[in-house]
TIFIBA-261904 format. One record per residue (C-alpha): x, y, z. Coordinates in steps of 0.05 Angstrom, whole numbers, padded with zeros to 5 digits, always signed. Example, Ala and Ser with C-alpha at 12.3 -4.5 7.8 and 13.67 -1.06 7.14 Angstrom:
+00246-00090+00156/+00273-00021+00143/
This chain:
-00249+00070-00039/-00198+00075+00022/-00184+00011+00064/-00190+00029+00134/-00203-00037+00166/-00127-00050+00196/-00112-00062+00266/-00036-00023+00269/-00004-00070+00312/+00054-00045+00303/+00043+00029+00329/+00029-00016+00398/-00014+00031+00452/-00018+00087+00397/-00070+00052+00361/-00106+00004+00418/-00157+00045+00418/-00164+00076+00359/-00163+00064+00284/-00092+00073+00251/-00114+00124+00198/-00152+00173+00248/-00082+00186+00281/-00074+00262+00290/-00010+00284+00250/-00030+00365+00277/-00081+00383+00327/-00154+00368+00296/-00119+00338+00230/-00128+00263+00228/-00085+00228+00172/-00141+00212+00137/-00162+00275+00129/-00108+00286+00090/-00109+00222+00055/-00188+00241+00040/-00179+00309+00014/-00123+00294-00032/-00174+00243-00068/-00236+00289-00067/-00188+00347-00091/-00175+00318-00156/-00252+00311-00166/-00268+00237-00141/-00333+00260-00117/-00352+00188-00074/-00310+00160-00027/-00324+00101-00003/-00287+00077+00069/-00291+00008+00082/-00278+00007+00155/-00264-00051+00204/-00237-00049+00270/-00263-00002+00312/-00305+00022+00251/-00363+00062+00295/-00299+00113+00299/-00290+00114+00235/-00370+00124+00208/-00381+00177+00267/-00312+00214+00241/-00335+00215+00166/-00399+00183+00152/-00452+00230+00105/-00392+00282+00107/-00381+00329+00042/-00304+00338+00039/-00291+00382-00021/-00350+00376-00064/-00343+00292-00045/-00391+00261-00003/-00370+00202+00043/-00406+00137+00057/-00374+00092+00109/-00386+00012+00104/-00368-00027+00160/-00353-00101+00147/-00385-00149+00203/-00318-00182+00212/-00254-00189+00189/-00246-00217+00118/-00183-00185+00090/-00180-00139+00040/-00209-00190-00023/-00270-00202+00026/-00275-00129+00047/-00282-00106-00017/-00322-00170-00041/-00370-00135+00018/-00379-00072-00016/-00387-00099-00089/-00450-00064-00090/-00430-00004-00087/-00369-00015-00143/-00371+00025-00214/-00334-00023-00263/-00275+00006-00254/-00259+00039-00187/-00193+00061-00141/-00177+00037-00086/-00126+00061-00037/-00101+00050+00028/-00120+00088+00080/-00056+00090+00125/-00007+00112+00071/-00009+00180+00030/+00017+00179-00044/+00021+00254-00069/+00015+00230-00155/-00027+00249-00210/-00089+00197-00177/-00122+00222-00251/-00069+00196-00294/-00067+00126-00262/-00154+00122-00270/-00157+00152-00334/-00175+00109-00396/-00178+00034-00367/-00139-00016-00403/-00175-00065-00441/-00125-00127-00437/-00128-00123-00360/-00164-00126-00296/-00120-00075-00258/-00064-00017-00257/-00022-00002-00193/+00015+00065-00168/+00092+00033-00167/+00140+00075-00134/+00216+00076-00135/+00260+00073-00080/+00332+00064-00041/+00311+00018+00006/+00252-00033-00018/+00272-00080+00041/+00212-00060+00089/+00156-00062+00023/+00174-00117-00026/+00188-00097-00091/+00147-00099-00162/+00180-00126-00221/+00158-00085-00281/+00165-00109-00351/+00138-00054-00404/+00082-00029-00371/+00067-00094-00348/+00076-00128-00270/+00113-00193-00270/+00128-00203-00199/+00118-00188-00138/+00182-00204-00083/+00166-00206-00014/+00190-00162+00041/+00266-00181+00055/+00319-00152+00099/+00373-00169+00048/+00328-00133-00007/+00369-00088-00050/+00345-00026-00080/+00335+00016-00121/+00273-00012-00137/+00197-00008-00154/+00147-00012-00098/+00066-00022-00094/+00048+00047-00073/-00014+00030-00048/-00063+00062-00104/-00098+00019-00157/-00150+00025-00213/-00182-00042-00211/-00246-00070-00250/-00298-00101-00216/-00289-00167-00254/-00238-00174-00201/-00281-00196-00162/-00288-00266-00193/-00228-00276-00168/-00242-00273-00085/-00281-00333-00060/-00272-00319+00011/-00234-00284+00057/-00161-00266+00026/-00113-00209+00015/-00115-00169-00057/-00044-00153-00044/-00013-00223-00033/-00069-00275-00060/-00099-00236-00125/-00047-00184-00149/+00010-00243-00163/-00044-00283-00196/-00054-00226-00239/+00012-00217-00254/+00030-00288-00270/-00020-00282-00321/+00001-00220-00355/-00060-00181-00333/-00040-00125-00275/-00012-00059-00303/+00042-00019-00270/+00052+00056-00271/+00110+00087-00234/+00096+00158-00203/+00152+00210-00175/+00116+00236-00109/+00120+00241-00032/+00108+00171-00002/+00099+00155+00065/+00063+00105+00099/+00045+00109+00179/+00051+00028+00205/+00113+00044+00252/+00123+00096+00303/+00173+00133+00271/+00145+00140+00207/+00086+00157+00237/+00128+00216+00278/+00156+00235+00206/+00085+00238+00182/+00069+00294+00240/+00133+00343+00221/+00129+00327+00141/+00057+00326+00119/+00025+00394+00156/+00077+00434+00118/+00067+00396+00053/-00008+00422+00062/+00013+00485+00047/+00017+00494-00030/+00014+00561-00074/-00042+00564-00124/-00060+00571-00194/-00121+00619-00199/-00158+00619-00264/-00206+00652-00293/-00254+00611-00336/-00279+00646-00402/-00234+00664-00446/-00182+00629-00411/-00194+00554-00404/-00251+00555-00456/-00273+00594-00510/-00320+00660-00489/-00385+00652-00548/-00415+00698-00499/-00449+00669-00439/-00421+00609-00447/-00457+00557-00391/-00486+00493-00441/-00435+00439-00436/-00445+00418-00511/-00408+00485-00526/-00351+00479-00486/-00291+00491-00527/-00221+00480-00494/-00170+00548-00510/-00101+00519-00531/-00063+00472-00495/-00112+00487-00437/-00111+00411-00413/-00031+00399-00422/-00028+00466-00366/-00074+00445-00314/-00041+00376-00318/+00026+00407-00309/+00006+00449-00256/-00023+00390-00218/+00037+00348-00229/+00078+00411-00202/+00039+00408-00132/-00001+00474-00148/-00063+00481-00125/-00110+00491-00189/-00173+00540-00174/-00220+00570-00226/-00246+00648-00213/-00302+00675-00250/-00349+00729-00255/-00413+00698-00281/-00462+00757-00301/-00509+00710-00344/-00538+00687-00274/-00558+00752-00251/-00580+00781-00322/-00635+00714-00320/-00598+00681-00381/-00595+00614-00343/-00584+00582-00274/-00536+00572-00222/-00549+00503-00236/-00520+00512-00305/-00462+00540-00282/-00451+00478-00239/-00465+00426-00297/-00416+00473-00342/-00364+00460-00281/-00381+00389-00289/-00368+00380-00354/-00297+00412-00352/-00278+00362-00300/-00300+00301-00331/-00265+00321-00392/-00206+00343-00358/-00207+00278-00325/-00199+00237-00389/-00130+00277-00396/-00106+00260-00333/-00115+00331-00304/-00160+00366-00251/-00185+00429-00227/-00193+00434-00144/-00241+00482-00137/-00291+00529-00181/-00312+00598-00149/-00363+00646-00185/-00397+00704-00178/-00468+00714-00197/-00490+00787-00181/-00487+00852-00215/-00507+00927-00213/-00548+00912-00271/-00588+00840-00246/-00648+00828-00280/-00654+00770-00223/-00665+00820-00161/-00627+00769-00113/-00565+00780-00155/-00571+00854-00154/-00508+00887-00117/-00472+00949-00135/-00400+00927-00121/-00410+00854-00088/-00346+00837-00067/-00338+00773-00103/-00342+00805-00173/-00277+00819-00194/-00240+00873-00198/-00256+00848-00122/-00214+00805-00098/-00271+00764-00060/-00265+00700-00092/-00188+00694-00078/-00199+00706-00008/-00252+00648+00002/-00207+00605-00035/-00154+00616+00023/-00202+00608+00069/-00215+00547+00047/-00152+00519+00020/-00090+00517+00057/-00061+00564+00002/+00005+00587+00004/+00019+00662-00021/+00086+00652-00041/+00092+00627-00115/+00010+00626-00125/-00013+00682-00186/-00072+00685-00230/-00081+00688-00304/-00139+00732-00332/-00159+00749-00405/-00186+00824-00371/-00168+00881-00336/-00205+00865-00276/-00174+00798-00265/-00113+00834-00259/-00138+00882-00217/-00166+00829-00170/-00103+00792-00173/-00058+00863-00147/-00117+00867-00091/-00101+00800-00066/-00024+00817-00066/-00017+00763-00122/+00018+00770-00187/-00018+00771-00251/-00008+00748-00323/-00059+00771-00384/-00066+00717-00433/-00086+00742-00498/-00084+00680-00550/-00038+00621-00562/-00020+00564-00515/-00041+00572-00447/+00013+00516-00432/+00062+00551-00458/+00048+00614-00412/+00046+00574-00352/+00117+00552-00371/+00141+00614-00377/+00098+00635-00307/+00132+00575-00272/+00200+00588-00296/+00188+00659-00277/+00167+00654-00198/+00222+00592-00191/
């Protein structure tokens, strides 16, 4: 869930008539398109936006969208009730434990890390950052995992020190706690704290929020180039999971070694994860697209536990040899050796070339890889994690 609801007062004419987060930072690229994408790309598959002023923008922009593989709903509150009534709005719509984020600040961190496994001793976990200069953000006091304090903005602030970056995993028993119109951030958070149950995390990533006109000018030069990030491509069997032959029932997925700990690190490294696999079974009738896409599922959800994601899946379904006779194609030229599936992927990615590659178990996942001017590394047994190292330390 991304707050949306603030008024920007401080970007003055910039945002009188229009909603702080849909601020262009490139021609046709709002901010929170950005801010969107980065959540849907690590598999959050709904996104809630709880908008407020000037919300009909923000439900025309987004509402019933699919950004991703995510679909968006847009809930407008009737009137302003700060961000404990705003999300006391949409309890409806809450899974016991949720994110929430705001909408007018990007926070490039593992989002997976901070929702995975919920802690049991408290009602939420926040996204701290460290920095130089706290005086513009307040600053977190963290105590063994644990948030103590909270120190309001100050000009005579010193840093370094921890700030709330903006990102929480919250449970929806938080909600007991808002009996009317009030602020998370400044009326539930330090209550939380003062009774030992609010989590902190600290996260190493690019942090910038848009509230003032010259961060929001750094936002246009920094963030389109950030955009711009090579790629891991993948294939699947063999690979990431064990190849039984046909593999597509998600009770016999089997992780390869250290499978998990390399996607993760890959993620964390700002690389672009994408899986690429030719998937025969379909077009020989031994099961369903559909199967594919519940196999798919059940990597990410597991993945997900271990704090780890993959972007995007790609397949190819036809063969010379389809017993399905809408599969049937000679030399389709998504089935590797083509390099069809790496193509649509840049298409669709803002992939950078430089530093991307692709790890294949087969001949023609190398072959794909040369056709697509990428490098490419066989891995035959052992720790995929370990290769990746070795890939990473190679292309840096």
């Amino acid at each position: 869930m991304f707050l949306v609801g603030g008024r920007g007062t401080r970007l003055g004419a910039l945002t009188r008539d229009i909603p702080k987060p849909l601020l262009e930072i490139a021609p046709g690229v709002r901010f929170l398109d950005v801010v969107v994408e980065e959540a849907a790309r690590r598999g959050f598959t709904d996104i809630i936006l709880l908008a407020g002023h000037l919300g009909e923008q923000v439900e025309a922009a987004y509402h019933g969208r699919t950004i991703h593989g995510a679909t968006v709903e847009v809930i407008r509150e009737p009137q302003p009730q700060g961000t404990g009534g705003a999300l006391r709005f949409a309890s409806e719509r809450l899974d016991p434990w949720f994110v929430m984020a705001n909408g007018d600040s990007l926070f490039e961190f593992n989002m997976r890390d901070l929702a995975s496994r919920p802690p049991s001793d408290a009602l939420g976990r926040l996204a701290l950052r460290e920095i130089a200069d706290p005086a513009r953000y307040g600053a977190v006091t963290l105590d063994g995992g644990r948030i103590t304090q909270f120190h309001e903005k100050d000009p005579d602030l010193k840093g370094p020190a921890f700030i709330n970056g903006g990102v929480y995993l919250l449970s929806r028993e938080i909600l007991g706690l808002v009996d009317g119109p009030c602020s998370i951030e400044q009326d539930i958070f330090p209550r939380l704290a003062a009774s030992g149950e609010l989590q902190g995390r600290v996260y190493d990533g690019y942090f910038l929020d848009i509230g003032l006109p010259d961060t929001y000018e750094q936002a246009q030069r920094e963030i389109p180039p950030r955009r711009q990030r090579p790629c891991a491509f993948l294939d699947r069997d063999g690979v990431l999971n064990e190849d039984a032959g046909y593999t597509h029932k998600p009770e016999d997925l089997v992780w390869k070694p250290g499978v998990r700990e390399a996607i993760r690190k890959l993620n964390e490294t700002g690389y672009y994860v994408v899986v690429v696999s030719n998937q025969a079974g379909v077009a020989r009738g031994y099961y369903a697209e559909s199967d594919v896409d519940r196999f798919h599922g059940a990597m990410r959800r597991d993945l997900a536990e271990a704090g780890a994601h993959i972007d995007a899946f790609y397949y190819c379904p036809f063969h010379k040899d389809a017993a399905v006779d809408r599969y049937r194609a000679d030399n389709h030229p998504d089935r590797k050796p083509n390099p069809g599936m790496i193509e649509k992927a840049r298409s669709d990615w803002p992939i950078r070339s430089e530093g991307s590659f692709l790890v294949g178990d087969q001949d023609s996942d190398l072959a794909a890889a040369k056709a697509a001017g990428l490098p490419g590394y066989a891995y035959r047994e052992g720790s995929l994690a370990d290769l990746v190292d070795r890939i990473l330390a190679d292309l840096t």
